[in-house]
N, C-alpha and C positions, 0 to 999 in steps of 0.2 A: 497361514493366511492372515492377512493384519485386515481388520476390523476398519470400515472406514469410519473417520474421525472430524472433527472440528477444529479449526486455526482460527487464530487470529496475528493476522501482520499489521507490525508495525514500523510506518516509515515514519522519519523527520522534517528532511531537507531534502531537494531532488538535485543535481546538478547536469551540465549539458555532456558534458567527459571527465572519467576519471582522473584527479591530476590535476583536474581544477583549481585554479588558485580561493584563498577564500571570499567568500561572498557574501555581502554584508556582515549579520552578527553570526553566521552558522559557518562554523570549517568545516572544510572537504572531508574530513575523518567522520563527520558525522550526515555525509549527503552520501547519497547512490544517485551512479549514474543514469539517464535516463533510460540510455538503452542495455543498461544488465537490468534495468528495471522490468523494461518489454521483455527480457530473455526468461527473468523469472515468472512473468504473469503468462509468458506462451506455454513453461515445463509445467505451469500449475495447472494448466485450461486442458490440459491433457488428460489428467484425474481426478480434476474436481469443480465445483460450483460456486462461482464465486454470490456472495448474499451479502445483505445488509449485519449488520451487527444486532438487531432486532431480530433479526429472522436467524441468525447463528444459537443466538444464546434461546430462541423456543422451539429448534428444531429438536424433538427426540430420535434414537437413531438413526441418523442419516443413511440413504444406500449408498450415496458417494462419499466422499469426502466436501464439505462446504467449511469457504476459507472468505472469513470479513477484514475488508483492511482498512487500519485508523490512519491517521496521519497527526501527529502533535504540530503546536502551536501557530499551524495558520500562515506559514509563511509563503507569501507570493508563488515562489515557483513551486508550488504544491500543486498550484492551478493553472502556471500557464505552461508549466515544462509534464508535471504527470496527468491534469486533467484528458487530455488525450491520448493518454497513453492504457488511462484506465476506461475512458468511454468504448474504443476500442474491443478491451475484452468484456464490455460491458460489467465491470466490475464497481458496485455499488461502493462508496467510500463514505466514513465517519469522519466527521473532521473536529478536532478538538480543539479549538480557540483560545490564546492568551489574550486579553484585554490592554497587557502591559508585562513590563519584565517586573520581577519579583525582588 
């Protein structure tokens, strides 16, 4: 019996179809598309909870499994290609902001 457990996912870049050409400063190699994106958040909502990243890291053993997901550097289609994708399964997101490239 596996013990349910804590995730955390990490996306980057969203894009609209695999194959996508690139887009802006992020390639295709490093975006997901948006709808393997719904494919993964349906197989997850199936056996677990999705939570804030506050509430991941002070839950002690969970009954489910609860899964927090980030997103790095803030880029546009974070919010207009995945924000409805994750409002949807109601899945709380962290979002980690660049200021500027490095």
């Amino acid at each position: 019996i596996i013990e349910p457990r804590k995730l955390v996912l990490l996306y980057h870049s969203l894009c609209l179809e695999e194959g996508n050409s690139r887009d802006g400063y992020v390639s295709q190699r490093r975006s997901l598309s948006v709808r393997l994106l719904d494919r993964q958040l349906n197989w997850i909502s199936q056996f677990a909870d999705f939570v804030s990243l506050d509430e991941l890291t002070s839950t002690q053993d969970p009954e489910r499994w609860k899964v927090a997901i980030t997103l790095d550097d803030g880029y546009r289609n974070n919010l207009t290609l995945g924000l409805p994708v994750f409002e949807r399964y109601k899945a709380p997101i962290t979002w980690f902001v660049c200021t500027e490239f490095v």
